[in-house]
N, CA, C and O atoms as CSV, one atom per row, in Angstrom:
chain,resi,resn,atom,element,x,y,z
A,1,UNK,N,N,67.531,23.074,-8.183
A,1,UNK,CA,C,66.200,23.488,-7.753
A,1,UNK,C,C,65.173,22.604,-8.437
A,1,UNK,O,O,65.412,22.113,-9.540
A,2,UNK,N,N,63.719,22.340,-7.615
A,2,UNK,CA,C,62.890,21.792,-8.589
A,2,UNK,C,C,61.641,22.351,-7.791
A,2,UNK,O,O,61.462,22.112,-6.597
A,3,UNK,N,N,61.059,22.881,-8.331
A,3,UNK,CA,C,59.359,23.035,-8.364
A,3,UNK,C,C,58.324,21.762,-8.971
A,3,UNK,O,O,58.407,21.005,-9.938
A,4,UNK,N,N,57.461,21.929,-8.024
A,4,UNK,CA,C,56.239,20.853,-8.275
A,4,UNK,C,C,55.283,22.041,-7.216
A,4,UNK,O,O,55.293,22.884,-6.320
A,5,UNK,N,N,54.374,21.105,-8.402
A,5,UNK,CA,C,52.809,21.756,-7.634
A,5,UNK,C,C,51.353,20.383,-7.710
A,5,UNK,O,O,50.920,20.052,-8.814
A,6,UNK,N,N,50.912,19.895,-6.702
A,6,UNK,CA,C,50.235,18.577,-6.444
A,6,UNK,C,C,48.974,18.769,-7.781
A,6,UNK,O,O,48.257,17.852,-8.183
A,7,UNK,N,N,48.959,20.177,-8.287
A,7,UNK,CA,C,47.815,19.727,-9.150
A,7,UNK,C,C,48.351,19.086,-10.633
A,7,UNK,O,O,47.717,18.622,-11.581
A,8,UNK,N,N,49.754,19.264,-10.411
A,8,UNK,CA,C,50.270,18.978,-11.734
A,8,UNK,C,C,50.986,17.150,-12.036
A,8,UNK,O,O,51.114,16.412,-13.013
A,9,UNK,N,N,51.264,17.086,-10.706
A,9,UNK,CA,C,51.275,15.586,-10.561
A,9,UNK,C,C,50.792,14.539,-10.762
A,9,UNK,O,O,49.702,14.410,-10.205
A,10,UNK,N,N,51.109,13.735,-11.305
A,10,UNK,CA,C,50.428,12.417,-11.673
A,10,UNK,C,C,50.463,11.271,-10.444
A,10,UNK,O,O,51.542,11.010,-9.912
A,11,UNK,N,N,48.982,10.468,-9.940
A,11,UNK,CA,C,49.006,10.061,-8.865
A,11,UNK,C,C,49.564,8.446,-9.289
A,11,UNK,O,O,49.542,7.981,-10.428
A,12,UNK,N,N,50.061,7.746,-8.047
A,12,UNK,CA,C,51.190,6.733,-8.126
A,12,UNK,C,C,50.513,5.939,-6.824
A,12,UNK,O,O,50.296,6.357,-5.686
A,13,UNK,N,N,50.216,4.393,-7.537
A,13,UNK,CA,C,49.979,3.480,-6.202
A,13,UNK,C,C,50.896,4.115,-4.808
A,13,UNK,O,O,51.659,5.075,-4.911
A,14,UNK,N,N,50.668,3.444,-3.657
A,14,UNK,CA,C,51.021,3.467,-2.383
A,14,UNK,C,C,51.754,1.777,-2.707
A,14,UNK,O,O,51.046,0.859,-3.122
A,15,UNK,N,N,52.980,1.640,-2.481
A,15,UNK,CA,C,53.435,0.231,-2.615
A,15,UNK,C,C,52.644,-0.746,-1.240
A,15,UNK,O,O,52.293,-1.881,-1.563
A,16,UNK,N,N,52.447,-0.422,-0.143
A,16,UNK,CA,C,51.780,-1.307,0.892
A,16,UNK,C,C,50.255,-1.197,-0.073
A,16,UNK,O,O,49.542,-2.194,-0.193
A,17,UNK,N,N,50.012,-0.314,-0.498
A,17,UNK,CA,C,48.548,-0.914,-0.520
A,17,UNK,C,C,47.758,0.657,-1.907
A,17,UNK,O,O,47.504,1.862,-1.921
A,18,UNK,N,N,47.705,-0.846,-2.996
A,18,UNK,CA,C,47.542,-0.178,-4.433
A,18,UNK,C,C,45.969,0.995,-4.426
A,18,UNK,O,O,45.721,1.806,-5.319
A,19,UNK,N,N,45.230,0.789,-3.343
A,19,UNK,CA,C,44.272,1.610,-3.210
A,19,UNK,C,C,44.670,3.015,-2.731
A,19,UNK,O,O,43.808,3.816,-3.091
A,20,UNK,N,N,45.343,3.409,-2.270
A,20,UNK,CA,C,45.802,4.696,-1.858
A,20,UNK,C,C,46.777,5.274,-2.736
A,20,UNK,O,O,47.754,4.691,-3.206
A,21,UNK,N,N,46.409,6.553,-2.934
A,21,UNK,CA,C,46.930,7.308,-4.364
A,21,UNK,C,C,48.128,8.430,-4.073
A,21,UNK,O,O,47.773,9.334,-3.317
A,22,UNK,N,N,48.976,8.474,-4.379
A,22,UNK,CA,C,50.010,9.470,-3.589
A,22,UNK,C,C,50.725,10.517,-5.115
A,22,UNK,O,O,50.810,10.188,-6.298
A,23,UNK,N,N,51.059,11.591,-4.539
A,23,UNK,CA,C,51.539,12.308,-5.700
A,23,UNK,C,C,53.026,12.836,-4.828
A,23,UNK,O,O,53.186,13.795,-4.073
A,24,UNK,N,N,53.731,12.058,-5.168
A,24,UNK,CA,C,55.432,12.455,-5.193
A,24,UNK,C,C,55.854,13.879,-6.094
A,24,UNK,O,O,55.814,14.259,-7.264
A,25,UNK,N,N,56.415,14.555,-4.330
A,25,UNK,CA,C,56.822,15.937,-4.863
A,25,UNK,C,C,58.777,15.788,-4.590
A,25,UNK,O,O,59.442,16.659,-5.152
A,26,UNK,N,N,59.331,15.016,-3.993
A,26,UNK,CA,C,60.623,14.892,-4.357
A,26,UNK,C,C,60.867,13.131,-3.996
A,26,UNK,O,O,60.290,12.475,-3.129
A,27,UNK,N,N,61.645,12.786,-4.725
A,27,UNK,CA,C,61.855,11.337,-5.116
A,27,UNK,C,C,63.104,11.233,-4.716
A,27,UNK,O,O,63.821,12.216,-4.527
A,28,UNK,N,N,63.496,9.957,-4.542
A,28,UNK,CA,C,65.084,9.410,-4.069
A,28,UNK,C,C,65.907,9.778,-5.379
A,28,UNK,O,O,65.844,9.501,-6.577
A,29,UNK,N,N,66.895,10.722,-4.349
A,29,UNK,CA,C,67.700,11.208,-5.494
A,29,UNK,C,C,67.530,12.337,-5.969
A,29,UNK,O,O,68.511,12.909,-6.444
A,30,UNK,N,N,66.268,12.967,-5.977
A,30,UNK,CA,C,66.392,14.784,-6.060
A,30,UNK,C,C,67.288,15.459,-4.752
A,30,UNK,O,O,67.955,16.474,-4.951
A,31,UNK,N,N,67.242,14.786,-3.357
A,31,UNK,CA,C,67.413,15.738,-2.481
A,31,UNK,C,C,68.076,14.991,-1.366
A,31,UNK,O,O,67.356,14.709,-0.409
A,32,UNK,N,N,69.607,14.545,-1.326
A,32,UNK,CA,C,70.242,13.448,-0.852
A,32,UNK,C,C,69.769,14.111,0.637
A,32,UNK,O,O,69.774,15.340,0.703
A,33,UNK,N,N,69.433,13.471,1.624
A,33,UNK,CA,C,69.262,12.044,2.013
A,33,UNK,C,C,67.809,11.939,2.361
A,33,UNK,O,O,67.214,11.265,3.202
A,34,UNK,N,N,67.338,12.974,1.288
A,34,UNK,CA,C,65.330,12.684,1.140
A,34,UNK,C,C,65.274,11.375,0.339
A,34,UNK,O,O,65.772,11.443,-0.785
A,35,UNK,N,N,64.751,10.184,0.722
A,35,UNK,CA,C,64.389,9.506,-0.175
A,35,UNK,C,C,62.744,9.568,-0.678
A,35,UNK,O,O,62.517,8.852,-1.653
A,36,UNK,N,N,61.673,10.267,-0.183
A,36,UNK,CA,C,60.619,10.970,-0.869
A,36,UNK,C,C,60.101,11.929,-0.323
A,36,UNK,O,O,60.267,11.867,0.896
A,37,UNK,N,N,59.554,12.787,-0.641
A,37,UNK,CA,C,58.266,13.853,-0.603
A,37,UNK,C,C,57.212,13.968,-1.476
A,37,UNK,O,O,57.128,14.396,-2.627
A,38,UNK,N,N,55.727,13.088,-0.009
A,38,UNK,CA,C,54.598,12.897,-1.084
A,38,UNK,C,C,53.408,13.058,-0.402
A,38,UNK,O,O,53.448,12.853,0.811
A,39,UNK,N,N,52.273,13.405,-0.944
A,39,UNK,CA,C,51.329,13.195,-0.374
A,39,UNK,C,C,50.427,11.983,-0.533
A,39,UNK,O,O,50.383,11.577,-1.694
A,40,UNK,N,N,49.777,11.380,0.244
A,40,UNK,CA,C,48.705,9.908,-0.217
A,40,UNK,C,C,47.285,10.217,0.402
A,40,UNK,O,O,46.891,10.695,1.466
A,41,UNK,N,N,46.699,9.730,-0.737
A,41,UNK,CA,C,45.189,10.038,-0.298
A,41,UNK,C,C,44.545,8.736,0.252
A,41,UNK,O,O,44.943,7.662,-0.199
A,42,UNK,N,N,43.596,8.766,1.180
A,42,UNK,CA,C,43.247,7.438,1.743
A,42,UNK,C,C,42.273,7.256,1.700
A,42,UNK,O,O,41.767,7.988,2.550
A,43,UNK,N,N,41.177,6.433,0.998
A,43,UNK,CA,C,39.961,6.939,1.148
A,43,UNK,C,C,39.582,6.059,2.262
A,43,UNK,O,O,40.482,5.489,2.879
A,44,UNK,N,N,37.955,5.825,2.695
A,44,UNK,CA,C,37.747,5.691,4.020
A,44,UNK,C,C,37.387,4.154,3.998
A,44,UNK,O,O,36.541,3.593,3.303
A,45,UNK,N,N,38.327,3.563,5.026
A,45,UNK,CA,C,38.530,2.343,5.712
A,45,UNK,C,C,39.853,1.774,4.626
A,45,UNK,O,O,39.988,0.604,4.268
A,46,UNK,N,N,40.558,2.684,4.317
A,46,UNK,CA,C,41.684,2.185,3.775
A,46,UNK,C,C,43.065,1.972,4.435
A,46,UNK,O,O,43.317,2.974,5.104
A,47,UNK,N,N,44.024,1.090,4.508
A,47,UNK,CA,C,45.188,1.138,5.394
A,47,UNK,C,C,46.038,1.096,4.485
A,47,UNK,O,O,45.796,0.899,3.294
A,48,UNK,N,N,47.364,1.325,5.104
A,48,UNK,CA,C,48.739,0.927,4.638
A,48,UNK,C,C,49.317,-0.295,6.010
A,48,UNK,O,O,49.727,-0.111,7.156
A,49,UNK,N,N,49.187,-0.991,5.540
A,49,UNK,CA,C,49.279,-2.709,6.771
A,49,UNK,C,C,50.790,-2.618,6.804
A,49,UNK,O,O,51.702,-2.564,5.978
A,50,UNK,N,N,50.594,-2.626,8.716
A,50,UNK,CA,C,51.960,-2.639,9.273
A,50,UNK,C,C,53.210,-3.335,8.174
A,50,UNK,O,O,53.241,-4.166,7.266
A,51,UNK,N,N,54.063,-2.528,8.811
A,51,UNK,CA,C,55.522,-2.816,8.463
A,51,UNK,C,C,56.334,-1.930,8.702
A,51,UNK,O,O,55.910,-0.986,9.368
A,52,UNK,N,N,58.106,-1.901,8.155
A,52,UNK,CA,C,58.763,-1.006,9.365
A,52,UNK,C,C,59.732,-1.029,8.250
A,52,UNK,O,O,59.709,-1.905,7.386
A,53,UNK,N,N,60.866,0.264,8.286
A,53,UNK,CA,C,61.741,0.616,7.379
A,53,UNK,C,C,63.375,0.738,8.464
A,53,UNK,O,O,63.580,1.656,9.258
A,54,UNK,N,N,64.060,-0.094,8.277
A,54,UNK,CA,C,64.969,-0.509,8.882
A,54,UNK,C,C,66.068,0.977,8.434
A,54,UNK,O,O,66.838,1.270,9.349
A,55,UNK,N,N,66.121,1.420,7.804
A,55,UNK,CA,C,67.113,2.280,7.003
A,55,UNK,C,C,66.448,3.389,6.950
A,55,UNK,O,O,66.727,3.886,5.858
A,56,UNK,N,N,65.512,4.261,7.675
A,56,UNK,CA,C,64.760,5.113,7.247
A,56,UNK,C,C,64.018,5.880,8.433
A,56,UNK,O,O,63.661,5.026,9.246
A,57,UNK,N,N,63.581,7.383,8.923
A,57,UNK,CA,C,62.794,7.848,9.404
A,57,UNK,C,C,61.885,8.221,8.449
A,57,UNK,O,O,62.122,8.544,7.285
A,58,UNK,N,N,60.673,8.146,9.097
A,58,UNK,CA,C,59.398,8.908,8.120
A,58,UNK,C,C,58.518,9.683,9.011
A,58,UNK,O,O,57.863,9.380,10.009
A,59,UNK,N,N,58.709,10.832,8.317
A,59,UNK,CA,C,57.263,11.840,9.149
A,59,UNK,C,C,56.293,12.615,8.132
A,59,UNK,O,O,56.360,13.286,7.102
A,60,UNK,N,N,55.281,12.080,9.113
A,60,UNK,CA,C,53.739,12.272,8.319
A,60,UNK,C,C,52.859,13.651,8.703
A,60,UNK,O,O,52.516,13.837,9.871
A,61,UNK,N,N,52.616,14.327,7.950
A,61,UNK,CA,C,52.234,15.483,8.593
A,61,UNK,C,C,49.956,14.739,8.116
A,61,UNK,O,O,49.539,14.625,6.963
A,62,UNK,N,N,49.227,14.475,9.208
A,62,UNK,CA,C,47.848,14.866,8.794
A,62,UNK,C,C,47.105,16.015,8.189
A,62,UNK,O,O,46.744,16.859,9.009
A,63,UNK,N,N,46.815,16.225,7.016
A,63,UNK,CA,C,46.523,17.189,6.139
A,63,UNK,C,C,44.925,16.950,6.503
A,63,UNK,O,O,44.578,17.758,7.365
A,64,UNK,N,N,43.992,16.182,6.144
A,64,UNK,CA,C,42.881,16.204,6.662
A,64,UNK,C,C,42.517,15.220,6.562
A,64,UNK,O,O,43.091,14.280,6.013
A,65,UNK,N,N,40.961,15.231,7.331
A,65,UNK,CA,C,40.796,13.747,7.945
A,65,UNK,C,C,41.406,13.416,9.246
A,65,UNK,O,O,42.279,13.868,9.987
A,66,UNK,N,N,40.373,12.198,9.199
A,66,UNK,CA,C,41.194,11.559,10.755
A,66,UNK,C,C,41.096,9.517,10.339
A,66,UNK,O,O,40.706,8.771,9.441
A,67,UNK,N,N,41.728,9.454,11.666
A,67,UNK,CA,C,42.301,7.688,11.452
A,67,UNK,C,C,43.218,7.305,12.661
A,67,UNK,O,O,43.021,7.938,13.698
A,68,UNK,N,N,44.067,6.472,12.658
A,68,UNK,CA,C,44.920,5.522,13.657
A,68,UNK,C,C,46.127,5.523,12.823
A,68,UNK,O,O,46.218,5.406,11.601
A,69,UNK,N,N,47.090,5.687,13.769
A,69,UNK,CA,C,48.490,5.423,13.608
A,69,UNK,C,C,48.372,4.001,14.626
A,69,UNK,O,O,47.643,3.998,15.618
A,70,UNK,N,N,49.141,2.901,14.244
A,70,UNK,CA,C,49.497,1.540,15.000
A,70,UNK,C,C,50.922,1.603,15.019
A,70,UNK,O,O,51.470,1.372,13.941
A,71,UNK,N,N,51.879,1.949,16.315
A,71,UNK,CA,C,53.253,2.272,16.088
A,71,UNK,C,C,53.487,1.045,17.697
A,71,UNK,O,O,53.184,1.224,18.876
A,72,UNK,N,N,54.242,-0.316,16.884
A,72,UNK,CA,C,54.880,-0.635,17.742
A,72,UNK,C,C,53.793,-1.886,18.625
A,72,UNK,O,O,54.162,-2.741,19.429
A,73,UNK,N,N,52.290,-1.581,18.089
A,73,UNK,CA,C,51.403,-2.322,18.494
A,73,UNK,C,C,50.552,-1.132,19.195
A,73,UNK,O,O,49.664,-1.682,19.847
A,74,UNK,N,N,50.483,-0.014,19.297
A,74,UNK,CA,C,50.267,0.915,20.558
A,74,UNK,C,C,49.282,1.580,19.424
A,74,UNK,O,O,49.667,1.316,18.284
A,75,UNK,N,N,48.188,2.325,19.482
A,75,UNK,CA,C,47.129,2.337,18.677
A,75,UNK,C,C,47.058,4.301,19.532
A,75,UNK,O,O,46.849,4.702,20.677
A,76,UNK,N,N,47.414,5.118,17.964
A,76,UNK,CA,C,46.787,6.535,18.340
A,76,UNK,C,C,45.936,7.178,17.271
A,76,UNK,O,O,46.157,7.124,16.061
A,77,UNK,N,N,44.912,7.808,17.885
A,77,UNK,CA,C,43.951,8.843,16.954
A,77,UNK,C,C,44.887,9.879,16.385
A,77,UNK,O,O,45.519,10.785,16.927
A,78,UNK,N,N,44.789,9.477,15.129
A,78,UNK,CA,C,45.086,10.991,14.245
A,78,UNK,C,C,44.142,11.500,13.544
A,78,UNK,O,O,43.178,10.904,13.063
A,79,UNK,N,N,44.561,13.297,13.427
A,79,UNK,CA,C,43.385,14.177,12.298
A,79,UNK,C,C,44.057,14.994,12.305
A,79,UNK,O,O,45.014,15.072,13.076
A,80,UNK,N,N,43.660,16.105,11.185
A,80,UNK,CA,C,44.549,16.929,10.806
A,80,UNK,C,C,44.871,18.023,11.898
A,80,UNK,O,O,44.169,18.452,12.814
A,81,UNK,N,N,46.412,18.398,11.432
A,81,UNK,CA,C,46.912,18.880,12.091
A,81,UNK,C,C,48.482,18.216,12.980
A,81,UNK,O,O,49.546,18.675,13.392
A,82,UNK,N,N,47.753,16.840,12.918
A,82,UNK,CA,C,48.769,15.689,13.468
A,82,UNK,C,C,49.827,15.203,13.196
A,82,UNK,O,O,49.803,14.360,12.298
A,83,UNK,N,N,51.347,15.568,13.931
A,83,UNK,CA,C,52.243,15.338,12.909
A,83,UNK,C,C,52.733,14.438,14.239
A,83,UNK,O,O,52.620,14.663,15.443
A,84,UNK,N,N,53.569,12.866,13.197
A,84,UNK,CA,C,53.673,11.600,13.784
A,84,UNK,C,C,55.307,11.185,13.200
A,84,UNK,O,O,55.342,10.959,11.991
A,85,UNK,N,N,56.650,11.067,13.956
A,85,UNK,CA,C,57.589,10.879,13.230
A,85,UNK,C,C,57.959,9.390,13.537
A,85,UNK,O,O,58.472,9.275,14.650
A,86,UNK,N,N,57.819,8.084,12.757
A,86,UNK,CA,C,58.453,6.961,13.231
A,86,UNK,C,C,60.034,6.992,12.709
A,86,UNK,O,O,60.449,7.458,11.648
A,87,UNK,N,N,60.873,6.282,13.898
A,87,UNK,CA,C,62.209,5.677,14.150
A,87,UNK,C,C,62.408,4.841,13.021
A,87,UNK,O,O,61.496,4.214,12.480
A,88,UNK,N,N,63.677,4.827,12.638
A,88,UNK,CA,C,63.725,3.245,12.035
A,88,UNK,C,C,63.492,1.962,12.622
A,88,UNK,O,O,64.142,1.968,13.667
A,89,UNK,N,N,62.996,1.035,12.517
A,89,UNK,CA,C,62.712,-0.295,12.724
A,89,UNK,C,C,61.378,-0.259,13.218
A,89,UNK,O,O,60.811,-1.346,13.323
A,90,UNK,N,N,60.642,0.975,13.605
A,90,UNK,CA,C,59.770,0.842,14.171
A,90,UNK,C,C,58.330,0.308,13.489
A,90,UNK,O,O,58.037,1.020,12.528
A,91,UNK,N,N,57.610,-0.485,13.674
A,91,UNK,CA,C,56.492,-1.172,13.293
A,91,UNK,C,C,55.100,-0.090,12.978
A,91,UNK,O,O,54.636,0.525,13.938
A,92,UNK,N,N,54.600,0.056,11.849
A,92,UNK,CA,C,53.725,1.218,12.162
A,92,UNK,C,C,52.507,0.719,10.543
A,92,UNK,O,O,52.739,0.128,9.488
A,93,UNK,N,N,51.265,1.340,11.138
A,93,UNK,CA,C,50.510,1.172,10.165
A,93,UNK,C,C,49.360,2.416,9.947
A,93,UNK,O,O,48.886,2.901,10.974
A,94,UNK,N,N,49.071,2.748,9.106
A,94,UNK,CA,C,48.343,3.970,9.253
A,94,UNK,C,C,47.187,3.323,8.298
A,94,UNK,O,O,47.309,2.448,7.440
A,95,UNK,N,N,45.527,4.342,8.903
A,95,UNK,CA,C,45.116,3.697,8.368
A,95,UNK,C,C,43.595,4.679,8.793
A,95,UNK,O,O,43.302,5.023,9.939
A,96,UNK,N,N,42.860,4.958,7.651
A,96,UNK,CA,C,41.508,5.633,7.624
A,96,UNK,C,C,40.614,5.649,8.475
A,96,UNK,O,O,41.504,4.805,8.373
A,97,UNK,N,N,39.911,5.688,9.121
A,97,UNK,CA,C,38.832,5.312,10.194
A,97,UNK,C,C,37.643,6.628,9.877
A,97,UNK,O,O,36.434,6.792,10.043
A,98,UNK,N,N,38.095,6.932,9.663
A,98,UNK,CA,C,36.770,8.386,9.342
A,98,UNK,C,C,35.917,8.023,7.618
A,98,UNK,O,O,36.390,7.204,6.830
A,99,UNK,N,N,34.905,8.661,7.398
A,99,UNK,CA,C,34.078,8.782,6.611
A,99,UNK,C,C,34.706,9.478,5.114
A,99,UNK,O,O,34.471,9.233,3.931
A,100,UNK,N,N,35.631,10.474,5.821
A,100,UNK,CA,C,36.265,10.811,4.060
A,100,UNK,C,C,37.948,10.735,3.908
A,100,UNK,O,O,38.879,10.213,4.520
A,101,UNK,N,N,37.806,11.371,3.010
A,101,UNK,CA,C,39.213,11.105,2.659
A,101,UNK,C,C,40.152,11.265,3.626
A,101,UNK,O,O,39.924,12.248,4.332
A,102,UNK,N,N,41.541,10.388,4.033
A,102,UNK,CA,C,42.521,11.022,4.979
A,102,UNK,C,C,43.516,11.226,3.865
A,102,UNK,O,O,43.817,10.362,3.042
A,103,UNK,N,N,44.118,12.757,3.929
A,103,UNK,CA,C,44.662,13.317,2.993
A,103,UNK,C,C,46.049,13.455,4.156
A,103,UNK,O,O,45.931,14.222,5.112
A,104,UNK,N,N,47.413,12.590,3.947
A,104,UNK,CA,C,48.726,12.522,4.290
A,104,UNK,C,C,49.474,13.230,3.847
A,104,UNK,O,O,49.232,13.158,2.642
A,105,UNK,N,N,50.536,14.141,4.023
A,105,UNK,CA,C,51.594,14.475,3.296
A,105,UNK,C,C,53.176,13.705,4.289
A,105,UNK,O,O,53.278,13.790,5.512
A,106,UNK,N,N,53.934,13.205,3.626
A,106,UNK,CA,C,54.818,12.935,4.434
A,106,UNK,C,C,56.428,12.531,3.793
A,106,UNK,O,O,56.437,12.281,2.588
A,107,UNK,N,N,57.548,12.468,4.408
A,107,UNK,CA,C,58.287,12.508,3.781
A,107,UNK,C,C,60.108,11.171,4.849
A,107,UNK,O,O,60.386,11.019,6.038
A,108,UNK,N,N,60.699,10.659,3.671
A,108,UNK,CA,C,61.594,10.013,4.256
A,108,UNK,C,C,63.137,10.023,4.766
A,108,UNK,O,O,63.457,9.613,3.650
A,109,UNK,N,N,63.971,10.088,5.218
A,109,UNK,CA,C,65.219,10.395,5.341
A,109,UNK,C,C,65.607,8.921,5.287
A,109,UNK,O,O,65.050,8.088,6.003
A,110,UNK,N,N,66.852,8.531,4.173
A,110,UNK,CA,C,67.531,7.580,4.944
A,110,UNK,C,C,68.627,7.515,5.542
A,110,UNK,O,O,69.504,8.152,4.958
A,111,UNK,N,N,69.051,6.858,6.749
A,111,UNK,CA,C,69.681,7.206,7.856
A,111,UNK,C,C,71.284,6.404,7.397
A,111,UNK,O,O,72.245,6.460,8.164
């Protein structure tokens, strides 16, 4: 078993992009074949610049805020409420477009 609670977390770059702050609630290796559970905060006009996880699904649940998912080249409005699952290999970039924070929670399987 492991408990976490996001206020107790310590926040951790976003590896695409050191401006976005994420607090990891299960990590590769707490929860075979989770390789994370995290949330990332985005502040506004911030991205995570395309790229694609060959070995991996990821689904993003929109916590609040709104912005663009780029999946594949194909461009959709997200805001909260919005839940977005990319494939492996698939090309995807997420990325702020609103005025405040886009607050992500999302998590990985590897396949």
């Amino acid at each position: 078993m492991k408990i976490s609670h996001l206020d107790q977390l310590e926040n951790q770059a976003v590896s695409h992009n050191p401006a976005i702050a994420k607090k990891v609630m299960l990590a590769c290796g707490d929860i075979a074949p989770i390789t994370q559970f995290a949330q990332a905060t985005f502040p506004p006009g911030s991205k995570a610049p395309a790229h694609a996880h060959n070995d991996m699904v990821e689904v993003f649940l929109i916590e609040q805020g709104s912005g663009r998912i780029i999946v594949e080249g194909t461009i959709h409005a997200v805001s909260a409420g919005s839940s977005i699952a990319i494939e492996p290999g698939e090309s995807h970039e997420l990325e702020n477009t609103g005025k405040d924070n886009l607050v992500v929670s999302y998590f990985s399987i590897r396949t």
